[in-house]
BAFI-3210 file (N, C-alpha, C; in Angstrom, 3 decimals, decimal comma, padded with zeros to 6 digits):
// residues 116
n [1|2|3|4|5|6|7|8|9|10|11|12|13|14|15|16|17|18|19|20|21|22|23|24|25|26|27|28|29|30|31|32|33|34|35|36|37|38|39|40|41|42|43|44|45|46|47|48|49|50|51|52|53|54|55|56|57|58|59|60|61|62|63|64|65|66|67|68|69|70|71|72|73|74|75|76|77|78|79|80|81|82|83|84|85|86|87|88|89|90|91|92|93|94|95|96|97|98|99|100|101|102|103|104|105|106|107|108|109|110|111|112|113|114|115|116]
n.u [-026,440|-024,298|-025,980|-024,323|-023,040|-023,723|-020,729|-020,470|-022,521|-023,801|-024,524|-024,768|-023,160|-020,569|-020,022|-019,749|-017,680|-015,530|-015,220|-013,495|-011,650|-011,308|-008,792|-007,427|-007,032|-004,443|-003,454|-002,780|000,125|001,812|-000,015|001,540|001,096|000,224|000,781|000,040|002,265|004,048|003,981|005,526|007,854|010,722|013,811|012,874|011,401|014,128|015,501|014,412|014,865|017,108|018,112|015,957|014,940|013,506|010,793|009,259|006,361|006,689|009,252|012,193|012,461|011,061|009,817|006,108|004,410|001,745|-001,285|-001,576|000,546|002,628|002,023|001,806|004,820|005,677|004,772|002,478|-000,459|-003,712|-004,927|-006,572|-005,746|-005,295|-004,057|-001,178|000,467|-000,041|001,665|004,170|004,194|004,421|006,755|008,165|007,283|009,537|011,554|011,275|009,655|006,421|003,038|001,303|-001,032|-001,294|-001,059|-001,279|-002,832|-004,607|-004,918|-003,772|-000,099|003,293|005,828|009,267|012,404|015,196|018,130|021,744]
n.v [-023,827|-021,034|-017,780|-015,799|-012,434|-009,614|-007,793|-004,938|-004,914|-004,871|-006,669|-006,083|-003,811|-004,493|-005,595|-003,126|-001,892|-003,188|-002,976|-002,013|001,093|003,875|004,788|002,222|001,027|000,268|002,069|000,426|-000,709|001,698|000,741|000,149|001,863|001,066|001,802|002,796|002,960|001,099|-000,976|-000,187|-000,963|000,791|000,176|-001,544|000,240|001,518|-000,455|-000,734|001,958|002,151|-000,242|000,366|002,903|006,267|006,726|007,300|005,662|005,832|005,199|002,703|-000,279|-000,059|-001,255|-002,138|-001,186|-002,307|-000,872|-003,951|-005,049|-003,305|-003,640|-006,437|-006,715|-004,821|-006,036|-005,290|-005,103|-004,426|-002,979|-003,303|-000,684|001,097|001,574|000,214|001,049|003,421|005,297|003,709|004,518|006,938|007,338|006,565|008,225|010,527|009,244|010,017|008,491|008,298|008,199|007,297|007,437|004,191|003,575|001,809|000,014|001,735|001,841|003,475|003,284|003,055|003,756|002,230|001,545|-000,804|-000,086|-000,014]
n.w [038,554|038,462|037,336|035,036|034,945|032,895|031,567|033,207|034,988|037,966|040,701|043,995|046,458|047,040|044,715|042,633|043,763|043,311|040,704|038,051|037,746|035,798|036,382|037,482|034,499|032,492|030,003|027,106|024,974|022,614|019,776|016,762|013,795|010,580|007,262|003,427|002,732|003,886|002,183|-000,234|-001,858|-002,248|-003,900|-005,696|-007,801|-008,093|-009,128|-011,760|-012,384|-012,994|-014,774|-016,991|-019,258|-019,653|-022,609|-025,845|-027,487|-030,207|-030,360|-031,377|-030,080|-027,693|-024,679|-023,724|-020,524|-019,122|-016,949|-015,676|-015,866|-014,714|-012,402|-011,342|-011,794|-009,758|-007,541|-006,529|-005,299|-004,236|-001,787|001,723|002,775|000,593|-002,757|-003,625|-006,000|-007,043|-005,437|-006,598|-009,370|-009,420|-008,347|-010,084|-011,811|-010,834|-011,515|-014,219|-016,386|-017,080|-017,917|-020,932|-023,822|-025,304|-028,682|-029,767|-027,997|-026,822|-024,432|-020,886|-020,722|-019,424|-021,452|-022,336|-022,637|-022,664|-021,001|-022,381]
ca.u [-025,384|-024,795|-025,866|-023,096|-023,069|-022,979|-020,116|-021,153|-023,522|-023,293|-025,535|-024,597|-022,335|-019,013|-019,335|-019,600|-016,831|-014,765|-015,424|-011,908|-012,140|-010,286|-007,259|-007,220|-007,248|-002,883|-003,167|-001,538|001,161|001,022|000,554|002,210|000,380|000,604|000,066|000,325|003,881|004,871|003,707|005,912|010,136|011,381|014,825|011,893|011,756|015,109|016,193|013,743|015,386|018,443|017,358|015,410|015,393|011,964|010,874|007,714|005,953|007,258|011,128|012,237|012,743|010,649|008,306|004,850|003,935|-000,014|-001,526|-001,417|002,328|003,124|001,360|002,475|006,256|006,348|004,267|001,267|-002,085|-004,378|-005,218|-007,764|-005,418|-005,615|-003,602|000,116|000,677|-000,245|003,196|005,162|003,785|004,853|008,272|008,226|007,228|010,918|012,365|011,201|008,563|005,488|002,059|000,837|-001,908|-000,543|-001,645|-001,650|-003,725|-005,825|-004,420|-002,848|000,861|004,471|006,773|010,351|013,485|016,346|019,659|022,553]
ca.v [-023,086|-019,273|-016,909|-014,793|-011,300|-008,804|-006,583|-003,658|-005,100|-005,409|-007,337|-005,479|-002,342|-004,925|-005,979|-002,164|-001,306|-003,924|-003,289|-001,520|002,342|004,687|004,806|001,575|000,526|000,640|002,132|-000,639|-000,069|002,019|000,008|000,508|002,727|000,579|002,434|002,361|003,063|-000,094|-002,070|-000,350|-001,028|001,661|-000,536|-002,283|001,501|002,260|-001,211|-000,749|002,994|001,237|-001,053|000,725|005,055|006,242|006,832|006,880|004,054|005,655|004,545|001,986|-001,542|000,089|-001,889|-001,213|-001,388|-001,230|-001,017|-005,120|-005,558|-002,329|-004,644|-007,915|-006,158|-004,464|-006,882|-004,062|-005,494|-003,480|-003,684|-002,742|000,846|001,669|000,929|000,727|001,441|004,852|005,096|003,323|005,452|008,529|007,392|006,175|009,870|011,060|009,065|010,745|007,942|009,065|006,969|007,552|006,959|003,776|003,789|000,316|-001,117|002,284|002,242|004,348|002,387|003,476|003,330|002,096|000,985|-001,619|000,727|-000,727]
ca.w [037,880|038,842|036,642|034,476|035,239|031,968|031,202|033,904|035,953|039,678|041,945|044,852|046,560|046,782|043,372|042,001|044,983|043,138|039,176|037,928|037,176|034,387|037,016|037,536|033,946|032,172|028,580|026,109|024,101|021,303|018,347|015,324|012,440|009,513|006,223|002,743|002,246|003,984|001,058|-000,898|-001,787|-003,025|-004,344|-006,694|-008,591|-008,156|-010,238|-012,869|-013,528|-013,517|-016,106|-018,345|-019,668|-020,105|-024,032|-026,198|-028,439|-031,444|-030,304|-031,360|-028,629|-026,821|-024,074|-022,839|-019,322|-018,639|-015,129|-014,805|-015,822|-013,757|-010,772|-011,629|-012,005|-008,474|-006,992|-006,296|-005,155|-003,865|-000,147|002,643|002,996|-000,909|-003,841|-003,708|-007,957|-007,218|-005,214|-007,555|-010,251|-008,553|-008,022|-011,708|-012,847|-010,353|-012,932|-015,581|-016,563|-017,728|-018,310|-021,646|-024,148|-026,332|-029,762|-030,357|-027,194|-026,361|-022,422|-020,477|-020,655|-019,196|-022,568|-021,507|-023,488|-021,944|-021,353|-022,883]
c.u [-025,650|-024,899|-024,482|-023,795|-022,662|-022,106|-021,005|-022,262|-023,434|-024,897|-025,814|-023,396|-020,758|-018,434|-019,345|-018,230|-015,600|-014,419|-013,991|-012,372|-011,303|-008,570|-006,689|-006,612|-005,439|-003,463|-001,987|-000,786|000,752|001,001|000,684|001,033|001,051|-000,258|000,257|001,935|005,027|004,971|004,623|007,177|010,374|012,448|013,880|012,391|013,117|016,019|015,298|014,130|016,547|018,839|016,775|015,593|013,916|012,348|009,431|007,605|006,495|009,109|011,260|013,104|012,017|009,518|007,468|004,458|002,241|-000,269|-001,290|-000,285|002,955|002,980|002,540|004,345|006,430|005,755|002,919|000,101|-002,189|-004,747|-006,320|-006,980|-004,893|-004,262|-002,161|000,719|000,783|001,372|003,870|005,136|004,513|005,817|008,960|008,264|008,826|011,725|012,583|010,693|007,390|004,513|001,671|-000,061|-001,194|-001,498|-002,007|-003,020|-005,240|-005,861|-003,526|-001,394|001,548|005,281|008,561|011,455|014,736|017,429|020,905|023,562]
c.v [-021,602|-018,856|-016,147|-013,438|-010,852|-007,941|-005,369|-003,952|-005,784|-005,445|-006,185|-004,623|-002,731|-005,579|-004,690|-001,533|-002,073|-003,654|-001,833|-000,168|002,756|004,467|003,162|000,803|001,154|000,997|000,979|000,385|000,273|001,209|000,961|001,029|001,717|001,654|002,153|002,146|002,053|-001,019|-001,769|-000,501|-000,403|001,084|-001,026|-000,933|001,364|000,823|-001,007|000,907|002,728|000,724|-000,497|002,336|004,822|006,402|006,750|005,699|004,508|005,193|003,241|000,834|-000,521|-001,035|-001,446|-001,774|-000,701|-001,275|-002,248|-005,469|-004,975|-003,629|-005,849|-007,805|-005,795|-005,179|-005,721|-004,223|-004,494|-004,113|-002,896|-001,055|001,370|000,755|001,695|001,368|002,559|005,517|005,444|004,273|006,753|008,679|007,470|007,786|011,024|010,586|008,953|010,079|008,900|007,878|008,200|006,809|005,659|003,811|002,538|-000,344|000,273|002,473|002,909|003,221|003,091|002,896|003,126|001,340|000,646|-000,760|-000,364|-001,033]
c.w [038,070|037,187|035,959|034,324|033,650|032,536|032,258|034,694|037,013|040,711|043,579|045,114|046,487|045,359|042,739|042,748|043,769|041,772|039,334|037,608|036,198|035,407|037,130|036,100|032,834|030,813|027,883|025,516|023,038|020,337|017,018|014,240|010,920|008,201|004,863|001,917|002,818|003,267|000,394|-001,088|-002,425|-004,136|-005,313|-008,142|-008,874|-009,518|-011,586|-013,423|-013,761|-014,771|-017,329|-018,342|-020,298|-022,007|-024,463|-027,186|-029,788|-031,249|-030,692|-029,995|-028,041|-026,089|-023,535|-021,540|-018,269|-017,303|-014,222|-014,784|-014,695|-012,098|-010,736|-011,544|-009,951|-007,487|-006,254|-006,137|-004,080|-002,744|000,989|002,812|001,121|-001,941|-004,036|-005,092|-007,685|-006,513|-006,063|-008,357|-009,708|-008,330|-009,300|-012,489|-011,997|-011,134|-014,095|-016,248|-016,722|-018,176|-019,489|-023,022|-025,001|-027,754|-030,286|-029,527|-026,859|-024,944|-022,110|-020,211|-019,825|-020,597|-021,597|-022,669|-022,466|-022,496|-021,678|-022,270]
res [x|x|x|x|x|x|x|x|x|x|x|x|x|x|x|x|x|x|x|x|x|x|x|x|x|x|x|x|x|x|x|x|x|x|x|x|x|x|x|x|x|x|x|x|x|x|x|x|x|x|x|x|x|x|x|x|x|x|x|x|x|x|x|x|x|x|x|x|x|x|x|x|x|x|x|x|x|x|x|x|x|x|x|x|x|x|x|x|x|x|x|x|x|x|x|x|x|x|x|x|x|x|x|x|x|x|x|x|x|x|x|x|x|x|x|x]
***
């Protein structure tokens, strides 16, 4: 059984004559840049300001939304290119959302009341 040649190593002057060079060698296609802002749907935000008008815990109907509802709501797991919430959050504070301390649980919440 012949031997297998490593990666870059030539026996003799027609197997180095033969090995492919930089010209020889096509650049692939670019691939696609995936980042974190493909995780996220904007339309997700945009129904939940729809839906609800920010407000604080002293309002009354108001609901609280802590970091795992927030998740569990826009569907927001965290992934090898960081943590989509932070996003959301950010879109959440364009619509005049606001995370704040609650008084009842001791976490940072989002307060929110169902528009009528």
């Amino acid at each position: 059984m012949p031997r297998r040649k490593k990666r870059g190593q030539f026996d003799d002057w027609d197997d180095w004559q033969e090995a492919p060079t930089a010209d020889d060698v096509q650049p692939e296609q670019e691939v696609a840049k995936v980042s974190l802002e493909d995780f996220v749907v904007l339309e997700k935000v945009q129904a939940f300001c729809r839906a609800y008008e920010p407000c604080n815990e002293l309002d009354e109907g108001y609901e609280q939304f802590n970091d795992a509802q927030l998740r569990q709501l826009f569907k927001a797991t965290v992934c090898g290119l960081g943590d989509p919430l932070k996003i959301y959050i950010e879109e959440l504070k364009l619509g005049g959302f606001h995370m704040a301390m609650s008084l009842a649980t001791g976490e940072p919440c989002i307060f929110a009341r169902r528009k009528d």
